[in-house]
N, C-alpha and C positions, 0 to 999 in steps of 0.2 A: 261437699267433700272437703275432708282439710288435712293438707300433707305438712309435714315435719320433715326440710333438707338441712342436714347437717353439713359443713364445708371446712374438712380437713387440712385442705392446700392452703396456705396461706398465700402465695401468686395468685392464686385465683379468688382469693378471698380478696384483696387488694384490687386485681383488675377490676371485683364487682363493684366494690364499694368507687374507684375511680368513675367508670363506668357510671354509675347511679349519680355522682358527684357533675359530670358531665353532660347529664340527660335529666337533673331532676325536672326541667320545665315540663320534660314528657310525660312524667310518670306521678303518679301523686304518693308512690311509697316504692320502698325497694321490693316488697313483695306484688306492686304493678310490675314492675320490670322484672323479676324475676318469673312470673308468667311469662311474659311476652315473649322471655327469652325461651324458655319452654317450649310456647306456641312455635316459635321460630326454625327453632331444633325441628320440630315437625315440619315445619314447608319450608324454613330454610333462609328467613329472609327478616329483617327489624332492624333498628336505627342501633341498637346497643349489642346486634350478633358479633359486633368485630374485635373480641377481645380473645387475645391467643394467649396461649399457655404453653412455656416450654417443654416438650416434652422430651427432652434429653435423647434426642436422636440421635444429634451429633456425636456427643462422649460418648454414647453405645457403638458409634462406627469408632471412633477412636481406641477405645477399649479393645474393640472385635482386632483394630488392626496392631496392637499392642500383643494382645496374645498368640496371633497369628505368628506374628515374627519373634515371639519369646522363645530362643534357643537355649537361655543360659537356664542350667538346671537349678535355680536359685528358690528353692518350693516354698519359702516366702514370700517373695514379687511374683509368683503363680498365684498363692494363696489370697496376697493381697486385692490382686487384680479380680480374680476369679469373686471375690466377694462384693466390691466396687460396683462388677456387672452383674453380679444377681441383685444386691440393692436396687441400681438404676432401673432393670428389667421389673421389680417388683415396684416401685416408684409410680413408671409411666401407666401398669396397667392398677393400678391405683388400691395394691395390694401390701399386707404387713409381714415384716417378715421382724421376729424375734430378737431383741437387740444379743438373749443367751446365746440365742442359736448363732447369729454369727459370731460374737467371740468365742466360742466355742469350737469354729469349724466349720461350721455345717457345711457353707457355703463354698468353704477353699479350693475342691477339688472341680479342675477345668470341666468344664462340657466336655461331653465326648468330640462334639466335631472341632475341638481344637486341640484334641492329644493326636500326636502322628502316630501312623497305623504300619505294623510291621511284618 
């Protein structure tokens, strides 16, 4: 069998190539190590699984706590914000959102669970 991974993120395109840079004694190519890592993903365990990727948790609780407290009716700093967290949200789960679509709008209008309910 023979698969074709493409790797968008550059952080993680970086930790790999670190990574491989790190470990070449182990490995005789990056695509040995990119099995292993594969394999590993499946039981969980290899000398090169410990490379983390940020995934923007933190500035999602940041954001979350930014909106929360946004009282001033400034439908700009809503919009901008509201856009910032639909990016990040579509970032981590490693999805494209439209560069039209957000200058356009799309994005501006808060979540429901952060408009106050009357």
């Amino acid at each position: 069998m023979k698969y074709i991974i493409r790797i968008y993120d550059p952080d993680l395109d970086n930790c790999l190539r670190m990574r491989y840079e790190q470990n070449k004694r182990q490995f005789q190519s990056m695509n040995a190590m990119l099995t292993d890592l594969i394999e590993a993903g499946l039981r969980q365990s290899s000398p090169a699984s410990s490379c983390e990727v940020n995934n923007h948790e933190e500035e999602i609780g940041e954001i979350i706590k930014l909106l929360k407290s946004l009282t001033d009716d400034n439908k700009t700093v809503k919009g901008l914000l509201s856009s910032i967290y639909a990016l990040l949200l579509a970032h981590n789960d490693e999805a494209y959102l439209s560069r039209s679509q957000v200058e356009a709008g799309f994005y501006d209008k808060l979540p429901d669970r952060f408009t106050e309910k009357k």
